[in-house]
C-alpha positions in Angstrom: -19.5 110.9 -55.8 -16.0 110.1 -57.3 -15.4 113.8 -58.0 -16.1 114.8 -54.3 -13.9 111.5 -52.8 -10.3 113.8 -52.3 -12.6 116.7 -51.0 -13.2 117.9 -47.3 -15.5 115.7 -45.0 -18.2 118.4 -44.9 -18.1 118.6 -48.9 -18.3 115.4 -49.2 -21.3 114.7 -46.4 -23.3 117.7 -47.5 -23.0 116.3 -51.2 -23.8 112.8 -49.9 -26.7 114.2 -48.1 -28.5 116.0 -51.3 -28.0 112.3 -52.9 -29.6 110.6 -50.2 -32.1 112.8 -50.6 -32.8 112.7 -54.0 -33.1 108.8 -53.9 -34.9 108.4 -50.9 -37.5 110.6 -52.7 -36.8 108.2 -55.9 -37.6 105.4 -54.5 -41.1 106.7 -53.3 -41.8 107.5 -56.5 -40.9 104.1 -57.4 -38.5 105.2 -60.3 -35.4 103.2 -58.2 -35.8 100.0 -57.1 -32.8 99.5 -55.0 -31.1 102.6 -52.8 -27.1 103.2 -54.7 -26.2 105.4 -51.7 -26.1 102.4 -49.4 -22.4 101.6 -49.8 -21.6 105.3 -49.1 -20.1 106.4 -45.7 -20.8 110.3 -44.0 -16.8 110.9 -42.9 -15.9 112.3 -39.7 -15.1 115.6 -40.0 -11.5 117.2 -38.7 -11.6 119.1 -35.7 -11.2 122.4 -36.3 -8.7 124.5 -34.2 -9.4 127.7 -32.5 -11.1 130.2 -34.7 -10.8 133.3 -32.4 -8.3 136.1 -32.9 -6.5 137.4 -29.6 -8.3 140.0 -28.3 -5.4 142.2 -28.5 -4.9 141.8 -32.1 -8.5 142.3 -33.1 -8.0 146.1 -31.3 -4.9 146.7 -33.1 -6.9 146.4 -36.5 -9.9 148.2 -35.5 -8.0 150.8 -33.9 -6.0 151.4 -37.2 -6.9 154.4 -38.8 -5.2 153.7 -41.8 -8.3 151.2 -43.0 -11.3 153.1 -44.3 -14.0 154.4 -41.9 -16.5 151.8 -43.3 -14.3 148.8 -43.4 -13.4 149.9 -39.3 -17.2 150.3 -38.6 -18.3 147.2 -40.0 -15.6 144.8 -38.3 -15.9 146.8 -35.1 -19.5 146.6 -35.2 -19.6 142.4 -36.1 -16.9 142.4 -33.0 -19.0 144.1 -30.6 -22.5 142.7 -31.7 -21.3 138.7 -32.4 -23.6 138.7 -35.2 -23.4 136.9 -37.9 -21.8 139.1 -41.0 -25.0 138.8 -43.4 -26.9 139.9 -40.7 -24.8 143.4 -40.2 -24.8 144.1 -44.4 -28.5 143.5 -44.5 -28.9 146.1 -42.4 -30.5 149.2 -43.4 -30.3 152.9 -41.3 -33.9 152.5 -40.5 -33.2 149.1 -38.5 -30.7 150.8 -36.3 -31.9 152.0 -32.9 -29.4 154.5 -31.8 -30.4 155.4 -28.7 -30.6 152.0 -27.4 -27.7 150.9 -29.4 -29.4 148.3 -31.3 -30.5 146.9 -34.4 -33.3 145.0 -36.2 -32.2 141.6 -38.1 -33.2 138.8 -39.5 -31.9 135.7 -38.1 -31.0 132.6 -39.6 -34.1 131.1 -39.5 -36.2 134.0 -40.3 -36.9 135.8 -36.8 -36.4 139.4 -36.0 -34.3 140.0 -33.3 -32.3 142.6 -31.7 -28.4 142.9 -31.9 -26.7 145.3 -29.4 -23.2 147.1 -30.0 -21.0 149.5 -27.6 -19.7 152.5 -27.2 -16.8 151.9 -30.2 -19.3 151.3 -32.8 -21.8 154.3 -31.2 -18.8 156.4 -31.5 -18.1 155.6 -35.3 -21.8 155.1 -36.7 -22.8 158.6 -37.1 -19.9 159.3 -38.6 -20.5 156.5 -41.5 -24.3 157.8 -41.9 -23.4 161.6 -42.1 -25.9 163.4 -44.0 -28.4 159.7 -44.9 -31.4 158.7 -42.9 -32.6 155.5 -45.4 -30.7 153.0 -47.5 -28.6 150.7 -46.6 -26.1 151.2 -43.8 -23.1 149.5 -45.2 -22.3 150.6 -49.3 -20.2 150.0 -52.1 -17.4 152.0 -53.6 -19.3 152.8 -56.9 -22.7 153.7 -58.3 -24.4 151.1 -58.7 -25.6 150.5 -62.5 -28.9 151.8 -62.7 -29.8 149.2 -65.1 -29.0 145.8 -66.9 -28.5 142.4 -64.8 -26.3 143.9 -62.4 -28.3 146.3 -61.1 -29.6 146.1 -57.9 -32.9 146.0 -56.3 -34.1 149.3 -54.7 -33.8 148.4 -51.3 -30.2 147.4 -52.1 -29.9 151.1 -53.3 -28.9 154.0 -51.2 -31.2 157.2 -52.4 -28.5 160.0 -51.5 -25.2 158.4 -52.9 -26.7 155.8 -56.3 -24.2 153.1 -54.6 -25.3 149.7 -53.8 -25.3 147.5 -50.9 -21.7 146.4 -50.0 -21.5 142.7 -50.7 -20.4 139.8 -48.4 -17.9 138.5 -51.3 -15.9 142.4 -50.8 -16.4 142.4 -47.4 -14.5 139.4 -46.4 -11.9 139.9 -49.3 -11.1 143.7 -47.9 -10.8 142.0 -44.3 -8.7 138.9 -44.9 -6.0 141.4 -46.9 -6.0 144.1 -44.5 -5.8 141.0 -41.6 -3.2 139.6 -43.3 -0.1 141.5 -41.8 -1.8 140.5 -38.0 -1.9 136.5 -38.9 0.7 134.7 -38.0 0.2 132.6 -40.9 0.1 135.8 -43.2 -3.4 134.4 -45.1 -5.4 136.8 -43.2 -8.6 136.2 -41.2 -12.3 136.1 -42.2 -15.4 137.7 -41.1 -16.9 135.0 -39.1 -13.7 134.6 -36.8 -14.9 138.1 -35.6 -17.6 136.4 -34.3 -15.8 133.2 -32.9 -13.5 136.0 -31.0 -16.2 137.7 -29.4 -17.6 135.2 -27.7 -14.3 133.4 -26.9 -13.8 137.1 -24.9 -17.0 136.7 -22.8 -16.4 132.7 -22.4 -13.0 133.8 -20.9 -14.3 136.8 -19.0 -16.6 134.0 -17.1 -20.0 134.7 -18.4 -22.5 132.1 -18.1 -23.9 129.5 -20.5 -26.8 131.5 -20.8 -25.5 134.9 -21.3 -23.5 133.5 -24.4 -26.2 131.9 -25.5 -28.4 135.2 -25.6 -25.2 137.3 -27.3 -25.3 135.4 -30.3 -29.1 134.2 -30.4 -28.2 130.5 -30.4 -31.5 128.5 -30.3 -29.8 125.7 -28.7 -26.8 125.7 -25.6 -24.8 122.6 -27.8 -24.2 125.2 -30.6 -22.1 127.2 -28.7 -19.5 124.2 -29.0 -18.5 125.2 -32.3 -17.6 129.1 -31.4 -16.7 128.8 -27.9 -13.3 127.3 -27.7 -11.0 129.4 -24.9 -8.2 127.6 -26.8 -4.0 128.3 -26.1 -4.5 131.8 -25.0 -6.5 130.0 -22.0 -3.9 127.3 -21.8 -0.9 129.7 -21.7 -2.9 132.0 -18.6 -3.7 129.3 -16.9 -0.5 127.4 -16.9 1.6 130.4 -16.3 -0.8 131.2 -13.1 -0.5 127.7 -11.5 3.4 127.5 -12.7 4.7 126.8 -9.0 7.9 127.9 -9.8 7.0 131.4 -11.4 8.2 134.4 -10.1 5.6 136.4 -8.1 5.4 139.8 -6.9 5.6 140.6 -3.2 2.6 139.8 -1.1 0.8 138.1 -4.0 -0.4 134.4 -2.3 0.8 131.4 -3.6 -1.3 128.3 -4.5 -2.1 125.3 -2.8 -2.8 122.8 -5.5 -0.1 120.7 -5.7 
């Protein structure tokens, strides 16, 4: 464990946990005698700050035409669904209802389920499957090699265009450069904070427990600790609405609370 000891808590405990593991199992088999992990500590992990994006910022990129059509529908789409990003590049055109404005995936855990999208994403889908009814929804630049190891399977394979699936790796690299320019810290956001930001949206807009639960198909309500942080946008609102010496317009009441 020496070479994991300068690394993050969750590299370290997920390593530690495989080790445990593996000697736990050891021990049954009684190759070990004795347990070696027992001297070794799981470390507290840091908090993590606030993962969502403003709200207004996340518009400003999907609003840009300047980005490709694909790259546009594929972050506007994870932004209105709050799915998870290997979920929406599984996808294939015949697991998209587009009536109903849904689609078919595969969870986490191996369940199909239904993500819904809204009228942004309904206005730019047809557009991305012009002239394709099978295949995957979301493709690569290039033609995919029709053979060797890198060529992919053929449901990965779109029939029409020879290109391949578009790949999670090229998917979060062609986000966090064109994000770049909108983070403060200039390093560019990733995939998932898409999803962090949409539910931070409908936590702030009041929905209920529930209701955020359902968007992004959480089994269990305590999961929704690690997306749903409202964070300093929330801070800033509410301070400046209960700032008792703020300016107010004409007629608007003031509070009570002292």
């Amino acid at each position: 464990m020496r070479r994991w000891n300068r690394a993050a808590a969750a590299t370290w405990n997920r390593h530690l946990s495989a080790l445990v593991s593996f000697t736990a199992w050891a021990q049954r088999q009684e190759l070990l005698a004795t347990n070696p992990t027992r001297r070794l500590e799981r470390r507290r992990p840091a908090r993590r700050g606030d993962q969502s994006i403003p709200h207004a910022r996340v518009e400003r990129l999907l609003g840009d035409d300047r980005h490709p059509l694909r790259e546009r529908m594929l972050w506007r789409m994870l932004y209105e669904t709050a799915a998870r990003a290997e979920e929406i590049l599984s996808l294939n055109i015949e697991d998209l209802d587009l009536e109903f404005r849904r689609a078919r995936v595969t969870s986490k855990g191996g369940a199909i389920e239904y993500v819904h999208w809204a009228a942004g994403t309904a206005r730019l889908l047809p557009r991305l499957l012009k002239g394709r009814t099978t295949g995957p929804v979301f493709l690569a630049d290039r033609r995919a090699p029709t053979s060797g190891p890198r060529a992919p399977a053929a449901a990965d394979l779109c029939p029409v265009t020879g290109r391949g699936r578009l790949s999670y790796p090229r998917a979060e690299y062609l986000f966090k450069t064109a994000s770049a320019a909108l983070d403060p810290h200039g390093a560019g956001w990733t995939l998932h904070q898409l999803r962090h930001s949409a539910l931070t949206r409908l936590a702030a807009a009041g929905r209920t427990a529930a209701e955020l639960q359902a968007k992004p198909r959480h089994l269990h309500l305590a999961s929704l600790g690690r997306y749903v942080r409202l964070g300093e946008q929330t801070s800033a609102a509410v301070t400046a609405e209960h700032d008792p010496h703020a300016r107010r317009r004409p007629g608007t009441p003031r509070s009570n609370t002292p």
